[in-house]
MDAnalysis code that builds the backbone (N, CA, C; Angstrom):
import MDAnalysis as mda
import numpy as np

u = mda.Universe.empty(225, n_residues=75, atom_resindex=np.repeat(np.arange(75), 3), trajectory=True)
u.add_TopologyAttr("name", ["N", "CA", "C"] * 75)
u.add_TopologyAttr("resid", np.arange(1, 76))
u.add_TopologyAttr("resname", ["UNK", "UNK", "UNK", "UNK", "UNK", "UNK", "UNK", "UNK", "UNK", "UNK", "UNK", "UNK", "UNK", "UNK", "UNK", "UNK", "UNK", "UNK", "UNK", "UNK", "UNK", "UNK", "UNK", "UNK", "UNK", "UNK", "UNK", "UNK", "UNK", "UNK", "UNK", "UNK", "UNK", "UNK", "UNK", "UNK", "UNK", "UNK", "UNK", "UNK", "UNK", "UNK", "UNK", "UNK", "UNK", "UNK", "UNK", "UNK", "UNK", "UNK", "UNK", "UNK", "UNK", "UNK", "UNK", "UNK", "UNK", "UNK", "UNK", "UNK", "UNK", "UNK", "UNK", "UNK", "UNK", "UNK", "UNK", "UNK", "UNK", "UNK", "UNK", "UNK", "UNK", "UNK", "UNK"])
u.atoms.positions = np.array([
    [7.633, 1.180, -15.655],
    [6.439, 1.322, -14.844],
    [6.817, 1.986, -13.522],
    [6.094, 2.894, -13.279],
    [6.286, 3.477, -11.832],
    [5.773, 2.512, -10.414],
    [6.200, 3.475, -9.811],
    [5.612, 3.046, -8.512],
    [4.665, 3.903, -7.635],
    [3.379, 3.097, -7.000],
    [2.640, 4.828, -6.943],
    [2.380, 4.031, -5.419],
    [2.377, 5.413, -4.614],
    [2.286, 5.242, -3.009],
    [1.059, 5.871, -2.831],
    [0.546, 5.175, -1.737],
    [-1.241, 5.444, -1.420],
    [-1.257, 5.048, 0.243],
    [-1.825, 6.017, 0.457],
    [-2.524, 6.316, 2.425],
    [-3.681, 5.540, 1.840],
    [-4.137, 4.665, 2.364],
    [-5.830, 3.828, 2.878],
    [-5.689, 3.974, 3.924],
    [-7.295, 4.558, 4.260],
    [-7.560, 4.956, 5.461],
    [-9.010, 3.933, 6.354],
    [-9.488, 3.991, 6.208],
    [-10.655, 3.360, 6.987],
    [-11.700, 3.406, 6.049],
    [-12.390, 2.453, 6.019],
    [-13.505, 1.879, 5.255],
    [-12.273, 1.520, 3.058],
    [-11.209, 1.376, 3.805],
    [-10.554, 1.444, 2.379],
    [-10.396, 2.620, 1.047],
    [-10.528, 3.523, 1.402],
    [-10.505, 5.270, 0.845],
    [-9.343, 5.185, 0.277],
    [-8.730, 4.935, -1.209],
    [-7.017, 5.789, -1.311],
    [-7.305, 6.913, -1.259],
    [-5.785, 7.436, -1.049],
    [-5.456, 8.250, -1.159],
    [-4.242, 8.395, -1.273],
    [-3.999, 8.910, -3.384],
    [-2.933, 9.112, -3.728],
    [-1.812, 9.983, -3.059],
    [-0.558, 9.397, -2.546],
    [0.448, 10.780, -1.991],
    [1.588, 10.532, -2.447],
    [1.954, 9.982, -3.947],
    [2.929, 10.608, -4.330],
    [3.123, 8.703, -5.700],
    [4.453, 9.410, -6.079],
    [4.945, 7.893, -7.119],
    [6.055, 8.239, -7.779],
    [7.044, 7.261, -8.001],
    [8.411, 7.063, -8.147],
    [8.558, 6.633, -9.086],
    [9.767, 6.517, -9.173],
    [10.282, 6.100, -10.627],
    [11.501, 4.672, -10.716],
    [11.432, 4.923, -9.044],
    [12.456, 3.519, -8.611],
    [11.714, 3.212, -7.281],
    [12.250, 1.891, -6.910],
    [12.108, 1.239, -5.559],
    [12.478, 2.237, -4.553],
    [13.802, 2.502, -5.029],
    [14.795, 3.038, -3.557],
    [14.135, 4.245, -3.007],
    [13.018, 5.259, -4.225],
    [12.539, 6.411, -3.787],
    [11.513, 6.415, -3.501],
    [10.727, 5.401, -3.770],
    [9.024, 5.025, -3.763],
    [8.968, 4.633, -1.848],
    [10.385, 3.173, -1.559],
    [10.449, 2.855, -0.287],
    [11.100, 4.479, 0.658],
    [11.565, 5.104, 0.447],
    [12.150, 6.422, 1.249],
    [10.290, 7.390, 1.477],
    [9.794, 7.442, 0.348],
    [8.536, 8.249, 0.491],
    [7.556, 7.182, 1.296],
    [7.197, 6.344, 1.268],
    [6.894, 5.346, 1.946],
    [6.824, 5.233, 3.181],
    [8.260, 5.434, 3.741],
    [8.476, 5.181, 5.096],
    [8.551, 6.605, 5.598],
    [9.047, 7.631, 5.087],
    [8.644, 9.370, 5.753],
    [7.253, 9.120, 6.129],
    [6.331, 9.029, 4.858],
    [4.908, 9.005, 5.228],
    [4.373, 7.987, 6.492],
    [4.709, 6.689, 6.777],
    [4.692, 6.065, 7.630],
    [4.933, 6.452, 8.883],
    [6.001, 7.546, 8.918],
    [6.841, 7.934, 10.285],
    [5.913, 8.975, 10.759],
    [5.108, 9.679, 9.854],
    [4.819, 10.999, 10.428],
    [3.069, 10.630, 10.689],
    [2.631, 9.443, 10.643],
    [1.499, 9.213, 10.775],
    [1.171, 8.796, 12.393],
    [-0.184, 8.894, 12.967],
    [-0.585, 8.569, 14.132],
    [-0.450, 7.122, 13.666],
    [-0.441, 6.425, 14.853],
    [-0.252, 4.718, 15.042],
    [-2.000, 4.165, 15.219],
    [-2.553, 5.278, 15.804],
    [-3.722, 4.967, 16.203],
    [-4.908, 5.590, 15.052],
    [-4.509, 6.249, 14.295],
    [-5.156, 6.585, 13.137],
    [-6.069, 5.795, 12.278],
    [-5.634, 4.222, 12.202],
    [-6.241, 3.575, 11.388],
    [-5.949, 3.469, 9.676],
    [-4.793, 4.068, 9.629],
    [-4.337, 4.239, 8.227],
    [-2.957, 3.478, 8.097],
    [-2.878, 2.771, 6.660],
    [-1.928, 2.853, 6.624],
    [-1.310, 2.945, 5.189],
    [-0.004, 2.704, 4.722],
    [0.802, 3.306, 3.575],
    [1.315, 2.145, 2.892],
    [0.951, 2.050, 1.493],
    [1.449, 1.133, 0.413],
    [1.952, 1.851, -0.686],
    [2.860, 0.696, -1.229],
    [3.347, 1.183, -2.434],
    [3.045, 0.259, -3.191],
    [2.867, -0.107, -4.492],
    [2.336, -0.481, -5.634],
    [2.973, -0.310, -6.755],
    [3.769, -1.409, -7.828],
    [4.523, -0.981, -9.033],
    [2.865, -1.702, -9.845],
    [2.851, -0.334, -10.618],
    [1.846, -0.622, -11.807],
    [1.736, 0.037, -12.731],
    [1.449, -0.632, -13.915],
    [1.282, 0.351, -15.396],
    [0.571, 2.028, -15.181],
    [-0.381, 2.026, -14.349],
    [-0.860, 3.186, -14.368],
    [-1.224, 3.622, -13.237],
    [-2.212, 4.384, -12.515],
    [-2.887, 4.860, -11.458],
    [-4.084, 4.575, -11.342],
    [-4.884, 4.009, -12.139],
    [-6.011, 3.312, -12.228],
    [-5.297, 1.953, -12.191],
    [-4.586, 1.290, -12.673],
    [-4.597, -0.170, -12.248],
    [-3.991, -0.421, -10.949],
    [-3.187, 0.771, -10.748],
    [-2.625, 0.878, -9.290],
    [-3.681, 0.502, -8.081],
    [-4.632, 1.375, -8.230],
    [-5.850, 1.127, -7.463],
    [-6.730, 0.161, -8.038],
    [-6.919, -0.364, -8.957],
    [-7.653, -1.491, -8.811],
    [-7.140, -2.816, -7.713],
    [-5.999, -2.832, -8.061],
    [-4.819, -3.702, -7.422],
    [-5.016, -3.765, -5.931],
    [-5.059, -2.301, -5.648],
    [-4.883, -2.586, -3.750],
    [-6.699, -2.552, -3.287],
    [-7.515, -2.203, -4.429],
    [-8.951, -2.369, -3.737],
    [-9.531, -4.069, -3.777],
    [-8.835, -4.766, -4.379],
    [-8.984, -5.933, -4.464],
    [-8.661, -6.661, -2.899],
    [-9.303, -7.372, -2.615],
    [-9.386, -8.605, -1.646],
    [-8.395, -9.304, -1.680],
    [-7.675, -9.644, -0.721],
    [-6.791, -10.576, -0.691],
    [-6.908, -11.875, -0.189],
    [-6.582, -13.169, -1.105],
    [-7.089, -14.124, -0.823],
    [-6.261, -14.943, 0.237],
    [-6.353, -15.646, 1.049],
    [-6.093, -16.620, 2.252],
    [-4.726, -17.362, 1.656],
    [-3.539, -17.718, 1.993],
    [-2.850, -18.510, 1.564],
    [-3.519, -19.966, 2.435],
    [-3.642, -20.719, 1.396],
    [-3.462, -21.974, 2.025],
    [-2.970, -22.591, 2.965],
    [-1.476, -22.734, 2.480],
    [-0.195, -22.941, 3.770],
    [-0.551, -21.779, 4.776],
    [-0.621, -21.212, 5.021],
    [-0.551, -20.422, 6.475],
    [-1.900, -20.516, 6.937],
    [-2.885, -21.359, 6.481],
    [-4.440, -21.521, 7.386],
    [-3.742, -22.502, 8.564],
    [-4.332, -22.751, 9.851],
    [-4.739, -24.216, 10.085],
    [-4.094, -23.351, 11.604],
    [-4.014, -24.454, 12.525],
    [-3.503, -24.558, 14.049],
    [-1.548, -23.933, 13.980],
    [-1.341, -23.490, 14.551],
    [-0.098, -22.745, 14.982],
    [0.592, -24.148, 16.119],
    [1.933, -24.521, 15.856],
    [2.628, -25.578, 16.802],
    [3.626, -25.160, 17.779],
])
C-alpha cells in the first residue's frame, strides 16, 4: 500500500501532491512541501498510508473524534 500526501487547505479542499512507496520518501515529500508553504496560509500537509486514493481521502475527510483521556481540566 502506498502512501499518498495531500495539501488541505481551508474549508477542507484536498489536494493531491504526490505518493510514495515508503515512509522514508512520503515523510521527505512531506516536509519539502511543509517548508515551502506560507505559515499563515491556512494549509496544511498530510500523509496517509492507504489502499487507494479514494480511501485515502475518505480517511482524512472524516472527523476526528475527541480522545477521552485528553478531555477534562489541565494540572
Amino acid at each position: 500500500m502506498p502512501y499518498f500526501i495531500y495539501r488541505i487547505g481551508p474549508m477542507n479542499i484536498l489536494s493531491k501532491q504526490g505518493q510514495a512507496e515508503t515512509f522514508k520518501e512520503a515523510k521527505a515529500v512531506a516536509n519539502a512541501l511543509r517548508k515551502s508553504m506560507d505559515p499563515n496560509a491556512g494549509q496544511t500537509v498530510k500523509m496517509i498510508f492507504a489502499d487507494n486514493e479514494l480511501a485515502a481521502e475518505d480517511i482524512l475527510s472524516q472527523p476526528r473524534e475527541l480522545d477521552p483521556s485528553l478531555a477534562g481540566d489541565d494540572y
